[in-house]
N, C-alpha and C positions, 0 to 999 in steps of 0.2 A: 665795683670800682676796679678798673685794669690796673695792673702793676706794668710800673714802666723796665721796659725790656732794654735789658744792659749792653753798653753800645764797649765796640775793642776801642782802645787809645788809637785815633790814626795822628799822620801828620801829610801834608803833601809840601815837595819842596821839589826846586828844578835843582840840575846838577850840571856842571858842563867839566869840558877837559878841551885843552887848549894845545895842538898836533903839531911839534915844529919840526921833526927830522922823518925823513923816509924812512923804512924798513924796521920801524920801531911800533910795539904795540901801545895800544892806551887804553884803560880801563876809563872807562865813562861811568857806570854805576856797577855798585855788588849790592845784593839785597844783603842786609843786614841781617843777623841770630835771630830766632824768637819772629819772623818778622814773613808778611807776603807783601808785594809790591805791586801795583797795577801803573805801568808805564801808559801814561794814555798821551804824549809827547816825545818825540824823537828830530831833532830839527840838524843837517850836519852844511854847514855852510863853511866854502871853498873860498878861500879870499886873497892866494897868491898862486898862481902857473897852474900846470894842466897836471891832474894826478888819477890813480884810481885806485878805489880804496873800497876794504871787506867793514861790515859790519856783521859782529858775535854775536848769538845769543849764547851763553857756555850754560849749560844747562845741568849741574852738578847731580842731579838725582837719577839722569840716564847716560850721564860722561858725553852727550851730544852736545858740536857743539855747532847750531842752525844759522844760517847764512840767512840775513836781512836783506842784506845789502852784499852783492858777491861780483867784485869786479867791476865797479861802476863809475866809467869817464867822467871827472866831471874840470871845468875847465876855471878860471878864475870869476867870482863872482856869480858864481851856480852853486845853488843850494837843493838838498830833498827835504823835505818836511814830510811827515806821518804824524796824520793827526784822526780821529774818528775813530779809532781800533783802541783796542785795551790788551798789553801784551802783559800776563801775571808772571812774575818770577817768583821763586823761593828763596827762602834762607840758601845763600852762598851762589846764588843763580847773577849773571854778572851781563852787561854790554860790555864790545871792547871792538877799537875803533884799530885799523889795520890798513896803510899806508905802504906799500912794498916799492925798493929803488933805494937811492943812497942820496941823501943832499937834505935840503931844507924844503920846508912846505908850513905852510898855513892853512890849517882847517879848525874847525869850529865844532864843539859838539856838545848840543845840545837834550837834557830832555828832564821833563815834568814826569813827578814819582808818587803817590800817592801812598804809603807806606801803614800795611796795620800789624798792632802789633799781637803777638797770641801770649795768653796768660801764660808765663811757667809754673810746671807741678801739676 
């Protein structure tokens, strides 16, 4: 008889953050303690005037912080979507959405997290 093989606690859940001033950061997801994450959703929809905006990886275990999305026009009603890839974060490892200019904006962001958790001790 096989013994059944102990599965971690996950959970998946989508996250978003809602972008309304220029030149202002926003954290869209941090991997939580104890925790890895497998981002396999990233969705960032434009929905007032023409902006162009950085998307983070802040990568806490080598202080890098990797360019997704680096500079990227997009104009009202234009969206990126990334879907098919699996990006894994660690505990404290973060997205973070970056909009530069002064004024108001409307953007959208999106993304599905599939989160497992590691035993403590």
């Amino acid at each position: 008889m096989a013994l059944p093989i102990p599965t971690k606690p996950t959970r998946t859940h989508s996250y978003n953050v809602h972008c309304t001033l220029l030149g202002t950061t926003y954290t869209l997801y941090t991997c939580p303690a104890n925790c890895k994450a497998e981002v396999t959703m990233l969705m960032l929809n434009n929905v007032l005037g023409n902006i162009s905006l950085t998307v983070l990886w802040d990568d806490v275990s080598t202080t890098n912080k990797v360019h997704i999305v680096g500079g990227k026009n997009m104009g009202a009603g234009e969206y990126i979507l990334f879907t098919g890839a699996t990006l894994v974060l660690d505990a404290g490892d973060s997205l973070t959405i970056n909009i530069p200019g002064t004024g108001s904006c409307q953007l959208d962001g999106l993304c599905t997290v599939t989160e497992t958790f590691k035993p403590i001790g």
